[in-house]
C-alpha positions as a Markdown table, in Angstrom:
| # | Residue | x | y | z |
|---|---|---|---|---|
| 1 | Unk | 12.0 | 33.0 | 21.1 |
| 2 | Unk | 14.0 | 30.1 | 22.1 |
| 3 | Unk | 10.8 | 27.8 | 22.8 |
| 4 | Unk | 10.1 | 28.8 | 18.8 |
| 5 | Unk | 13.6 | 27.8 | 18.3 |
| 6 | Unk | 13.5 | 24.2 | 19.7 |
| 7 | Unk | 10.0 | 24.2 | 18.4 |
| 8 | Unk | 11.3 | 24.4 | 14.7 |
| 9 | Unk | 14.4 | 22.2 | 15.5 |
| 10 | Unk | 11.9 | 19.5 | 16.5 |
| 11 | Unk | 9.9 | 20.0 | 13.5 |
| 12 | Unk | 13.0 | 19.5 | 11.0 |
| 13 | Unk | 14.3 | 17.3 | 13.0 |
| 14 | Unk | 11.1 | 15.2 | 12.2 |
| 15 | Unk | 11.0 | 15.9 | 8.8 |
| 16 | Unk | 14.6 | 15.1 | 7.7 |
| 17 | Unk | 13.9 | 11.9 | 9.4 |
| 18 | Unk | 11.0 | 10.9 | 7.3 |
| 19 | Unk | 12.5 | 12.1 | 4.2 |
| 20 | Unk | 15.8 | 10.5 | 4.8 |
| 21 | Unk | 14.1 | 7.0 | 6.1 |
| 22 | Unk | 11.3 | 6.7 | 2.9 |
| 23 | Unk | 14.7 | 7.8 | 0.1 |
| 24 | Unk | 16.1 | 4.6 | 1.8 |
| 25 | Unk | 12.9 | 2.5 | 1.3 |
| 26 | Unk | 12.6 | 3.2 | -2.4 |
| 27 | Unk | 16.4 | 3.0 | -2.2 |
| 28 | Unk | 15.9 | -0.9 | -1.4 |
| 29 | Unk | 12.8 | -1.1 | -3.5 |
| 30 | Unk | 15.0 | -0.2 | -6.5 |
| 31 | Unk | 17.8 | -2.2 | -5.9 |
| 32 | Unk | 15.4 | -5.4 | -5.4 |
| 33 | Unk | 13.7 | -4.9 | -8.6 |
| 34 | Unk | 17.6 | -4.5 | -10.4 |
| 35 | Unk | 18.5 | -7.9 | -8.7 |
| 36 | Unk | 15.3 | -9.5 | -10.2 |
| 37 | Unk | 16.0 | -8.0 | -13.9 |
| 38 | Unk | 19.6 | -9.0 | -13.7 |
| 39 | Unk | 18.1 | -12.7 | -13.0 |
| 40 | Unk | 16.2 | -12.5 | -16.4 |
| 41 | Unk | 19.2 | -11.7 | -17.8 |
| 42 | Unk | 21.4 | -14.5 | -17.2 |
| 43 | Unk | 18.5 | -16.4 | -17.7 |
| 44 | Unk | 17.9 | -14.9 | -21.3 |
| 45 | Unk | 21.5 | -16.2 | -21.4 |
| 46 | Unk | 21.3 | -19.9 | -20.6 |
| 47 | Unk | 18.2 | -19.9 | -22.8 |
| 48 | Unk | 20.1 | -18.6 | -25.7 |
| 49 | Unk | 23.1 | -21.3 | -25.1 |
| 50 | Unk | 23.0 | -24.2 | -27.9 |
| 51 | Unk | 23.3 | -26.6 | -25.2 |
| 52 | Unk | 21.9 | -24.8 | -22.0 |
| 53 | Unk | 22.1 | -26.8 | -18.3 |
| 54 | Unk | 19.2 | -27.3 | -17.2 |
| 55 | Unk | 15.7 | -28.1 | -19.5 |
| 56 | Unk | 15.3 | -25.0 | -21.8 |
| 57 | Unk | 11.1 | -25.0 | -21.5 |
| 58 | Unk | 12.0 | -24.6 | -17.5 |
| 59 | Unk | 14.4 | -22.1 | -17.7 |
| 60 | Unk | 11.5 | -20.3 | -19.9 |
| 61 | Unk | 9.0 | -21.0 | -17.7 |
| 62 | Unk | 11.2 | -19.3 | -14.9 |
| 63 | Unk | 12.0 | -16.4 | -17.0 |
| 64 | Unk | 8.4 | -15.7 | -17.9 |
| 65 | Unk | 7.2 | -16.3 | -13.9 |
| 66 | Unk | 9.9 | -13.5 | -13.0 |
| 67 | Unk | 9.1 | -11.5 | -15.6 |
| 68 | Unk | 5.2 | -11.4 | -15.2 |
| 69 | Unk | 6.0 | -10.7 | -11.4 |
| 70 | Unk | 8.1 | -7.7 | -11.5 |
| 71 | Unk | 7.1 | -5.3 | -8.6 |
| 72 | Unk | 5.9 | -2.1 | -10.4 |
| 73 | Unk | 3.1 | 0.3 | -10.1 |
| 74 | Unk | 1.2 | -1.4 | -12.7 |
| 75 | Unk | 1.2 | -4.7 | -10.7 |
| 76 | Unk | 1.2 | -4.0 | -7.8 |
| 77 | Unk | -2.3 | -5.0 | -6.4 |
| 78 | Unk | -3.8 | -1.7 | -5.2 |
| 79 | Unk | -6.8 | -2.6 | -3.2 |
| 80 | Unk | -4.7 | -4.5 | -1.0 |
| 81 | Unk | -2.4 | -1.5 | -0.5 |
| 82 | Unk | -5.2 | 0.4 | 0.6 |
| 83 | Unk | -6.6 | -2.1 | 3.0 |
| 84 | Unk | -3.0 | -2.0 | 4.0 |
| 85 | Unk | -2.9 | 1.2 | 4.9 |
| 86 | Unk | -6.4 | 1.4 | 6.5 |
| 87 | Unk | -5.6 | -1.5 | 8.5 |
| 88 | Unk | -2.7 | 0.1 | 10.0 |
| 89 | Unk | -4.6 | 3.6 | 10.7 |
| 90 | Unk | -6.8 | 1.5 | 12.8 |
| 91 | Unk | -4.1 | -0.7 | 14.5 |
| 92 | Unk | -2.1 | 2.5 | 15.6 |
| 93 | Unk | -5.1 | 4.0 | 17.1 |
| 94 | Unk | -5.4 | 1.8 | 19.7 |
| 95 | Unk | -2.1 | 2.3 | 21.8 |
| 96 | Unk | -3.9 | 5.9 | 22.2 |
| 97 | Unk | -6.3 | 4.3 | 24.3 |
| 98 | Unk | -3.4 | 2.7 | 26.7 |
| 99 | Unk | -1.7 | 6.0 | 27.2 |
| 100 | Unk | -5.1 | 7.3 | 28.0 |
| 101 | Unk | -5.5 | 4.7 | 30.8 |
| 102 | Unk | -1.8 | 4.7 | 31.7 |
| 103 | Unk | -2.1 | 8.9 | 32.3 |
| 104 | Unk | -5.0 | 8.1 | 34.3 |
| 105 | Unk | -3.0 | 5.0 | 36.8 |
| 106 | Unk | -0.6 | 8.2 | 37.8 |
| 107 | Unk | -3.3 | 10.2 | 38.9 |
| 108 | Unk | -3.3 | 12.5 | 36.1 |
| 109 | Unk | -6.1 | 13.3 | 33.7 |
| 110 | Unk | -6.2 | 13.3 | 29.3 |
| 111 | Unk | -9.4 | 13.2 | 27.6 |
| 112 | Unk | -9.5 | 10.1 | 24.9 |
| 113 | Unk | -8.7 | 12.6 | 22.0 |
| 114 | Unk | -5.9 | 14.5 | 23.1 |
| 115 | Unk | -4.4 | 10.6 | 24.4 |
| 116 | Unk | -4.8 | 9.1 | 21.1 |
| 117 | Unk | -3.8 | 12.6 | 18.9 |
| 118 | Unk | -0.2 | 12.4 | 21.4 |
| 119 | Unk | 0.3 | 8.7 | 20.4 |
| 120 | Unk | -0.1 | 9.4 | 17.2 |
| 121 | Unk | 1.7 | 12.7 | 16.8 |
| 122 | Unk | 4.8 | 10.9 | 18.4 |
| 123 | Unk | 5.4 | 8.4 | 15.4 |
| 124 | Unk | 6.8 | 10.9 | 13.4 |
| 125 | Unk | 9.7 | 10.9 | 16.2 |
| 126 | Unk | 10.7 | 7.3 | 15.4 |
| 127 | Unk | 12.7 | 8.7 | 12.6 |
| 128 | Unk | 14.7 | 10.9 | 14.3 |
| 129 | Unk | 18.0 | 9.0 | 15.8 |
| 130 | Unk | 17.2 | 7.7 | 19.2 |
| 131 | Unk | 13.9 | 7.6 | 20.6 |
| 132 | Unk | 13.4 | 10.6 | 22.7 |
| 133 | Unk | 11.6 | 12.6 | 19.8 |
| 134 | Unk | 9.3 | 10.0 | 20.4 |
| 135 | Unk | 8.8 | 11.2 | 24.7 |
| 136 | Unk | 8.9 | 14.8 | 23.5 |
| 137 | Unk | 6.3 | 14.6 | 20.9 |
| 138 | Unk | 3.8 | 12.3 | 23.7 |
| 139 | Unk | 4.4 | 14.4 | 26.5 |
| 140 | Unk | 4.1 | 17.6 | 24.4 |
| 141 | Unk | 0.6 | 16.7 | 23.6 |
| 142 | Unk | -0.3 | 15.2 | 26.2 |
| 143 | Unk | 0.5 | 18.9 | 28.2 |
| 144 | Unk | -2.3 | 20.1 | 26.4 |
| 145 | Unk | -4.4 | 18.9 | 29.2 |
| 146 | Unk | -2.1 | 19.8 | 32.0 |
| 147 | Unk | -0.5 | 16.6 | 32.1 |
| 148 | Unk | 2.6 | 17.4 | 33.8 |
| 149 | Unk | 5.8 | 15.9 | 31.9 |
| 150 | Unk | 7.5 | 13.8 | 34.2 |
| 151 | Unk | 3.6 | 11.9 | 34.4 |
| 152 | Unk | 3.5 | 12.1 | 31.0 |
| 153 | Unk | 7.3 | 10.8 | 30.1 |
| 154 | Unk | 6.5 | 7.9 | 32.3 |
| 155 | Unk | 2.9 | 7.4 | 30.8 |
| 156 | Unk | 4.5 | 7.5 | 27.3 |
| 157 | Unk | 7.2 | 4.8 | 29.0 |
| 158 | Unk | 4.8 | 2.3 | 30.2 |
| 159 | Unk | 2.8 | 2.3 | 27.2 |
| 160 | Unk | 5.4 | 1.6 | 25.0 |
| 161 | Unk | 6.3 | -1.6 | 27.8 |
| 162 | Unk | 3.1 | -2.7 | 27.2 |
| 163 | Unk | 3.1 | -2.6 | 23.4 |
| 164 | Unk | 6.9 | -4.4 | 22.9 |
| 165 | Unk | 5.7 | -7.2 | 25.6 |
| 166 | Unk | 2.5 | -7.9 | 23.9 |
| 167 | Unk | 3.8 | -8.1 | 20.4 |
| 168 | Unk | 7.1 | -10.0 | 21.3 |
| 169 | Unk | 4.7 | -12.1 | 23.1 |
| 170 | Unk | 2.4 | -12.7 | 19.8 |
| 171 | Unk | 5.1 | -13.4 | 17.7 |
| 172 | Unk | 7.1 | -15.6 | 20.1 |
| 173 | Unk | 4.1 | -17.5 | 20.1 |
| 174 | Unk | 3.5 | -17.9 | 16.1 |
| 175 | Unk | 7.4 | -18.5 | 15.3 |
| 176 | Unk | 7.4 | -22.4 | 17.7 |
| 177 | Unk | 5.3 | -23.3 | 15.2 |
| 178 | Unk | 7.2 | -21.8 | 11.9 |
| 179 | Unk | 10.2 | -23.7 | 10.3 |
| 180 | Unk | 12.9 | -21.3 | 11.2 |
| 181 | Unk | 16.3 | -20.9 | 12.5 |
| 182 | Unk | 17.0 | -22.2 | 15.7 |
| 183 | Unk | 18.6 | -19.4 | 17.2 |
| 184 | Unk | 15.9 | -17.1 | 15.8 |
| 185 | Unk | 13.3 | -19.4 | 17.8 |
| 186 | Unk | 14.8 | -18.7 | 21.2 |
| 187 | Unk | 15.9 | -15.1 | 20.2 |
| 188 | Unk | 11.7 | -14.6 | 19.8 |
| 189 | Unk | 11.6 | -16.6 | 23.3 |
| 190 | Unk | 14.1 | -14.2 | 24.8 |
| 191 | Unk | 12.6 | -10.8 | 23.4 |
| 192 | Unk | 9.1 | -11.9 | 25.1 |
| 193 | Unk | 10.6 | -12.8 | 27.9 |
| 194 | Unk | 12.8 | -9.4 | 28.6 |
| 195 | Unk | 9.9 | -7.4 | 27.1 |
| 196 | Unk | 7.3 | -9.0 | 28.9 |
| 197 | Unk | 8.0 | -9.3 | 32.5 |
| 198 | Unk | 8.2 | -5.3 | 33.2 |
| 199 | Unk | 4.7 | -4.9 | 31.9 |
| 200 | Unk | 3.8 | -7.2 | 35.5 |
| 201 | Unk | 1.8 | -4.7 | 37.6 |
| 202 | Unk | 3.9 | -5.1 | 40.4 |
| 203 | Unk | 7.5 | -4.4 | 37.9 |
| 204 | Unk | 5.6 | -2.2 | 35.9 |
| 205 | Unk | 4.7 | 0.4 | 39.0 |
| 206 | Unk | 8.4 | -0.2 | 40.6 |
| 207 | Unk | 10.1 | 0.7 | 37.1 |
| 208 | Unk | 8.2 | 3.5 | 36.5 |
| 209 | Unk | 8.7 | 5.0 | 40.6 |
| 210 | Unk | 12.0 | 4.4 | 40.2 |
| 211 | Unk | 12.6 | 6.2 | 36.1 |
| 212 | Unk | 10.5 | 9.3 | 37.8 |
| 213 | Unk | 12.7 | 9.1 | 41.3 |
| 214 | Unk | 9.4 | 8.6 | 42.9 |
| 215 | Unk | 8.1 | 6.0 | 45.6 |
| 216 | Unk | 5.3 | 3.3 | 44.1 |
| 217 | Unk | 3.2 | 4.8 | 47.0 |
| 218 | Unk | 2.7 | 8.2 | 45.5 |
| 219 | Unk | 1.1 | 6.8 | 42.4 |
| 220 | Unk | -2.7 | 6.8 | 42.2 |
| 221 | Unk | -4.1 | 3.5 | 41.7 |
| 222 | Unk | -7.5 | 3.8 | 43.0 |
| 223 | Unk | -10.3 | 4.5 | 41.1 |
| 224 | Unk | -11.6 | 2.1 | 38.1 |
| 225 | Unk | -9.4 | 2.0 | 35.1 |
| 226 | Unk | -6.7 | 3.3 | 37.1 |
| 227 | Unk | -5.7 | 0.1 | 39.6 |
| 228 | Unk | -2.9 | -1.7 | 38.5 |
| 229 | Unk | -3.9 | -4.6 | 37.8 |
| 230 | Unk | -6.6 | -3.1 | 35.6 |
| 231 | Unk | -4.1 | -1.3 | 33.6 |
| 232 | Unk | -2.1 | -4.4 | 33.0 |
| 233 | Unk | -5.0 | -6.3 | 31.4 |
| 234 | Unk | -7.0 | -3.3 | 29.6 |
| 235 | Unk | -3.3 | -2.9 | 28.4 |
| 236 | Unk | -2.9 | -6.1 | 27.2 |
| 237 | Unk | -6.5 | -6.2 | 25.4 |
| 238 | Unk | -6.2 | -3.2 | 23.7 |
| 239 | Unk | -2.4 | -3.4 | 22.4 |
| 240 | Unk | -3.3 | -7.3 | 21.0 |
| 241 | Unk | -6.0 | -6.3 | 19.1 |
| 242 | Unk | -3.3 | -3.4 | 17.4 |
| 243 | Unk | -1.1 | -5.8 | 16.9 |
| 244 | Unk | -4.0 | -8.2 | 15.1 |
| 245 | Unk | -4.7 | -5.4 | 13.1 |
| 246 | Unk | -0.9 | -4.6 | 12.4 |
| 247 | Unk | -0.2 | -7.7 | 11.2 |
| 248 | Unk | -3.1 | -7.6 | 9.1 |
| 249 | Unk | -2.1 | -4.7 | 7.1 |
| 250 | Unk | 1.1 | -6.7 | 6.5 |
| 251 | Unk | -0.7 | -9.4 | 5.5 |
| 252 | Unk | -2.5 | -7.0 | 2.7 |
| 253 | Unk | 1.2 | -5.8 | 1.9 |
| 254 | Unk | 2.4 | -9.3 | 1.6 |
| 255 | Unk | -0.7 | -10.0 | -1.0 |
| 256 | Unk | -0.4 | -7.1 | -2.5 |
| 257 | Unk | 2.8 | -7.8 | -4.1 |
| 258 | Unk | 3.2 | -10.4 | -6.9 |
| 259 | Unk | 4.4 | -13.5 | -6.1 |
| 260 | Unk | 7.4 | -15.5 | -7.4 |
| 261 | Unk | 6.1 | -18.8 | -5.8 |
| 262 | Unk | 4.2 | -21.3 | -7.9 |
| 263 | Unk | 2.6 | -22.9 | -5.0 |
| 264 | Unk | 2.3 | -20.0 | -2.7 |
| 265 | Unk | 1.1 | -21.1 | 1.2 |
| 266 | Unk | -2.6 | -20.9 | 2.6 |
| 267 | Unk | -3.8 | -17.5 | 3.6 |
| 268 | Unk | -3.9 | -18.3 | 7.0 |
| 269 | Unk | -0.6 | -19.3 | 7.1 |
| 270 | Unk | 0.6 | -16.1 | 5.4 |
| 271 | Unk | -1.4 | -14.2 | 7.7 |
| 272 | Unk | 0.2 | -16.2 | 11.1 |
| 273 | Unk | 3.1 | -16.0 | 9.5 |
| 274 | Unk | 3.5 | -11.7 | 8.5 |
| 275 | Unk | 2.0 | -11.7 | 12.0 |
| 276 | Unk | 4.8 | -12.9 | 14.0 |
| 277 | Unk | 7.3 | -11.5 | 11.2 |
| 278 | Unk | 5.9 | -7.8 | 11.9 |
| 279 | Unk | 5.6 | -7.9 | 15.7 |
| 280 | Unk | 9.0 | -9.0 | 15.9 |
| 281 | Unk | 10.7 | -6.7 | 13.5 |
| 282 | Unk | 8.8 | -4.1 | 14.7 |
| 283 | Unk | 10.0 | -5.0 | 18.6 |
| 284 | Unk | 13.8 | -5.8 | 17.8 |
| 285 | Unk | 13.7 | -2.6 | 15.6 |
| 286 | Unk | 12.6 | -0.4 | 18.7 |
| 287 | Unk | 15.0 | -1.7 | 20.7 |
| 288 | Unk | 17.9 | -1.3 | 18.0 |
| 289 | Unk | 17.4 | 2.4 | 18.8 |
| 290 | Unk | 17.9 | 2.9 | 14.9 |
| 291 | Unk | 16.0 | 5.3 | 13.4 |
| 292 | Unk | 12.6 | 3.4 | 12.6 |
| 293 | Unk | 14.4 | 0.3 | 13.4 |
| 294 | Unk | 16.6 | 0.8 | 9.5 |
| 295 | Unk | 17.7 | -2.3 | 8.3 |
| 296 | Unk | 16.8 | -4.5 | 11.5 |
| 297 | Unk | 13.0 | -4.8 | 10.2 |
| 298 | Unk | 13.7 | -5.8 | 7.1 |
| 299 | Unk | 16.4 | -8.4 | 8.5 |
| 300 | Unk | 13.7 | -9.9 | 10.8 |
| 301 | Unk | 11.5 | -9.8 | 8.6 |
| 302 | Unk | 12.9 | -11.6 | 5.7 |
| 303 | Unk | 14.4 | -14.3 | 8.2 |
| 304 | Unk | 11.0 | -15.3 | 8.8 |
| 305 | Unk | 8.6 | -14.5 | 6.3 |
| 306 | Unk | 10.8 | -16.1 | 3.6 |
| 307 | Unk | 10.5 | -19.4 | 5.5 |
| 308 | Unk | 7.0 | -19.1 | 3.7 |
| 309 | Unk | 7.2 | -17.2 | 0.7 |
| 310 | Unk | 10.8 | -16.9 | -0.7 |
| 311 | Unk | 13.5 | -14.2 | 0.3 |
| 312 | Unk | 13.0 | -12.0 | -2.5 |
| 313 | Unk | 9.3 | -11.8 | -1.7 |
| 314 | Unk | 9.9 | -11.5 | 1.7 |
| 315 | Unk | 12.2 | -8.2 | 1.5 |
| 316 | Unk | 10.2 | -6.7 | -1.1 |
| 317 | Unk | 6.7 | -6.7 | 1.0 |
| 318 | Unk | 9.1 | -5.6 | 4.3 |
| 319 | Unk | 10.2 | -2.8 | 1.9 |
| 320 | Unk | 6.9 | -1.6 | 0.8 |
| 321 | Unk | 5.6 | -2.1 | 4.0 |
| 322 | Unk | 7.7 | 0.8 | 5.3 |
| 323 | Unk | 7.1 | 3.3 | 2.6 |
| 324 | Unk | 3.2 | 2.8 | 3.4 |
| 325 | Unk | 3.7 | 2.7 | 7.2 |
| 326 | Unk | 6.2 | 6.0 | 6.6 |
| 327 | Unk | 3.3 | 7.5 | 4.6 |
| 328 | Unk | 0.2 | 6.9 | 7.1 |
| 329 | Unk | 2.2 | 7.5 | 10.0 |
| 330 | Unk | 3.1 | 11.3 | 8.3 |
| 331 | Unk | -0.8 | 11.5 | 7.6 |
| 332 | Unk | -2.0 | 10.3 | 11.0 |
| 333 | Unk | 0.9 | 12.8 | 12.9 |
| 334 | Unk | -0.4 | 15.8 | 10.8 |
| 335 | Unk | -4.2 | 15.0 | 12.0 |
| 336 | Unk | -2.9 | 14.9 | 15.4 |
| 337 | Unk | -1.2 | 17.7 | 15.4 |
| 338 | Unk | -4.2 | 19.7 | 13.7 |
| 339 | Unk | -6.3 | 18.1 | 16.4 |
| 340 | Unk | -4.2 | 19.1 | 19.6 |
| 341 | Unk | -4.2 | 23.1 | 18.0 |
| 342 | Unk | -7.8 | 22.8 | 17.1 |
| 343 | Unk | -8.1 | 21.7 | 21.3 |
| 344 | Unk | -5.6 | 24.8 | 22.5 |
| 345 | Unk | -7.8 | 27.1 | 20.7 |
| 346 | Unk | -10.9 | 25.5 | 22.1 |
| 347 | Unk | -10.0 | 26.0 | 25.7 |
| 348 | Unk | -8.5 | 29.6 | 25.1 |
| 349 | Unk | -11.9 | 30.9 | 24.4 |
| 350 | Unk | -13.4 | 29.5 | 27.7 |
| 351 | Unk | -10.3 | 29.1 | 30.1 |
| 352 | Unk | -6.6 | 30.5 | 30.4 |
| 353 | Unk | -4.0 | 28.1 | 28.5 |
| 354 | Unk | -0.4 | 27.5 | 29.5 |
| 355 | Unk | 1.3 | 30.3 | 26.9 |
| 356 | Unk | 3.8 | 27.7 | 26.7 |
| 357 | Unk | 1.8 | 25.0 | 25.3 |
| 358 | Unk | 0.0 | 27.3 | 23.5 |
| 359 | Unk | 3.3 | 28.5 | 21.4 |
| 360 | Unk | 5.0 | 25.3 | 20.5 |
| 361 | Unk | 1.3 | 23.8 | 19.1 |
| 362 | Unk | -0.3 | 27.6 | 17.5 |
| 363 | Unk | 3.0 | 29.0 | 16.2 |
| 364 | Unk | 3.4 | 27.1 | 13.0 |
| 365 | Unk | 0.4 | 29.5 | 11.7 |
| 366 | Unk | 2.8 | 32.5 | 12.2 |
């Protein structure tokens, strides 16, 4: 009865979360579309003065650029959104496959499926204040092939290292080469720096002995895919390519709004650019500890995206890019979650099941 409890606690937990963090996206959306129309108002205004200030056909010219480029649903450019969002179902995919291998370097065993259904089940939990939804969602699935939790928790942990390292790394990278702040320059140096250096084999097997009060000897780093050393560079392999494809489908966001720039950059430069802008965002935001990293993405992410495209640009895309990474997320956790019952009720009919795993992932039927 009390598992059921917690079980159902967890579930709204999650769902409050996602409900509460897209109201705030569209929140922003609206209020930068406002901003944009209270523009072509005090435009209208200096057009309609006998005398305006600056060259009235330039002041038209402006008004009829903002006008034309309104974010709306019926400008919006669609196909892009949907590349978007396929982009991003691929890119978060991936991390499955380092948990897989990270479960695997502790001596424990997951198949591929139930690996990549747990990494995707657990980012519905980044919307729950605090991160450990996140750990509880992981190492819940991951128990549905007897992956004990404290293996699991620290599976979950070293994934996660790897991910922030490699994508601080990417975007520390980009942003030397983009015109941006200073301080935001060695900020990115710093991130890859603190975010990088634990996912060192060595570091990476000490920190996690030491979060599951264990020696580094008692971990199994053997057999192939399982040494540590060829963790660390499977690790690395696989979370650059999600980042490549994560920044991507920002790319296709970025595109997919209209643009207020008459001379809008290269699309290789918009693509390096909502690259770094992404992995960073997405790195600091984890690290804020705010719920899907509120208000810290979108910071980031206009700092250095508007370096290339304008602010108002910048915030918009960074907006709609949460509501569609809100959205697939939701879709991808609901798969997952069909996808670890469908497996309990597989292996009831050949083998006995922990009754405990099998409540908290067949009860939502009852």
């Amino acid at each position: 009865m009390l598992l059921r409890l917690a079980k159902w606690m967890i579930a709204l937990a999650v769902a409050v979360g996602l409900v509460l963090a897209t109201r705030s996206a569209l929140d922003q959306w609206q209020h930068e579309t406002d901003k944009i129309q209270r523009q072509i108002a005090e435009l209208d205004q200096q057009i309609a003065l006998p005398d305006p200030p600056t060259d009235r056909d330039s002041l038209i010219q402006q008004r009829d650029r903002l006008i034309a480029n309104i974010p709306s649903l019926q400008n919006l450019g669609w196909d892009k959104v949907a590349l978007s969002a396929l982009l991003y179902a691929i890119g978060i995919f991936f991390p499955g496959l380092v948990l897989h291998d990270a479960v695997r370097s502790l001596g424990a065993r997951a198949t591929y499926g139930t690996a990549i259904a747990s990494q995707l089940l657990g980012h519905a939990g980044k919307y729950v204040p605090g991160k450990a939804m996140v750990i509880v969602l992981r190492a819940g699935g991951l128990s549905v092939d007897g992956v004990q939790p404290i293996r699991a928790t620290i599976s979950v942990f070293m994934e996660t290292l790897l991910m922030m390292g490699v994508g601080a790394t990417l975007a520390c990278i980009v942003i030397f080469w983009l015109p941006v702040p200073t301080w935001m320059t060695w900020s990115a140096l710093a991130v890859a720096v603190l975010a990088s250096v634990p996912t060192i084999p060595p570091i990476l097997k000490r920190v996690a002995a030491r979060v599951a009060k264990m020696t580094p000897s008692d971990f199994d780093f053997n057999d192939r895919g399982s040494s540590s050393l060829g963790f660390f560079l499977t690790g690395w392999a696989w979370s650059l390519v999600s980042w490549l494809f994560i920044g991507a489908s920002f790319t296709a966001i970025v595109l997919s709004i209209p643009s207020v720039t008459a001379s809008p950059p290269s699309l290789l430069v918009i693509t390096a650019v909502s690259t770094a802008a992404i992995a960073l965002a997405i790195v600091i935001g984890f690290a804020s500890l705010l719920p899907g990293g509120a208000g810290v993405r979108e910071l980031v992410i206009t700092t250095i995206l508007a370096t290339s495209i304008g602010t108002a640009h910048a915030l918009l895309a960074a907006i709609a890019a949460r509501i569609m990474f809100i959205a697939v997320e939701a879709i991808c956790a609901g798969a997952a979650w069909w996808w670890l019952r469908r497996s309990i009720a597989a292996q009831s009919l050949t083998t006995a099941v922990d009754p405990m795993v099998t409540d908290t992932f067949e009860s939502t039927g009852d």
